[in-house]
N, C-alpha and C positions, 0 to 999 in steps of 0.2 A: 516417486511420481514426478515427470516430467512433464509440465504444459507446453505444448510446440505453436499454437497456433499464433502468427507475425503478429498478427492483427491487436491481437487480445491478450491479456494476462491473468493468472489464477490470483485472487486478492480475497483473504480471510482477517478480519481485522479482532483479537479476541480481548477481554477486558478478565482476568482470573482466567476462571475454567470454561465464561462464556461466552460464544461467536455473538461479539455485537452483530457483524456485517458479513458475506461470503458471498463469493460470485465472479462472475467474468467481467473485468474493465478496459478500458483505455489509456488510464493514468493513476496517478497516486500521488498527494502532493503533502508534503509537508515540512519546518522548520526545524531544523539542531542547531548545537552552537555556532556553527559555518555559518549558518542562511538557510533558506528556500529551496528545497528540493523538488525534483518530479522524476519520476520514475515511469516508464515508456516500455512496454510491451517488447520482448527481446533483450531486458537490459540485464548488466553483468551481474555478477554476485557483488552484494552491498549487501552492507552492514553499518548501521550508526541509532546512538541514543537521541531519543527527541524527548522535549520537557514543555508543557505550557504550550502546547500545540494545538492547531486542528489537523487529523488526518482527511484530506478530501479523496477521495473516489470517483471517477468519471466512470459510471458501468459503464456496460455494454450496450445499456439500453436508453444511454445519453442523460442518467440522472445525475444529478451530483448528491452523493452520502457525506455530509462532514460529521466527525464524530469528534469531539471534545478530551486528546491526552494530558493528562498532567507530568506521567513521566513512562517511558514504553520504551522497546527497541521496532525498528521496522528493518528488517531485513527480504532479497529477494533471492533465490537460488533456483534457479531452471526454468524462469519465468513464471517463480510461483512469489509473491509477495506475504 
């Protein structure tokens, strides 16, 4: 599956076997060992571990989702997060 659309990004956020969150965004933000991340609609293939985080979500529909990781990977491949 490929999402193409500039604007928006594909973002499923899952906790085990179940979709805490899934839907169209505008960003995605969260902390690994480095720092503070954000993740932008069109962006490369990435890949890193996050620990003691919040994953935030800007849908599409200007809410913000934060969900609460203690330890997770966030990767995005084809503008799917």
């Amino acid at each position: 599956m490929v999402f193409t659309n500039p604007k928006l990004m594909h973002v499923r956020i899952n906790r085990g076997t179940d979709v805490v969150w899934e839907g169209e965004a505008h960003s995605l933000s969260a902390t690994n060992a480095v720092g503070p991340f954000d993740i932008l609609p069109m962006h490369a293939s990435f890949l890193t571990f996050v620990e003691n985080t919040t994953i935030t979500v800007e849908s599409a529909h200007e809410e913000n989702i934060a969900v609460p990781c203690m330890e997770g990977i966030v990767h995005v491949v084809n503008n799917i997060a």
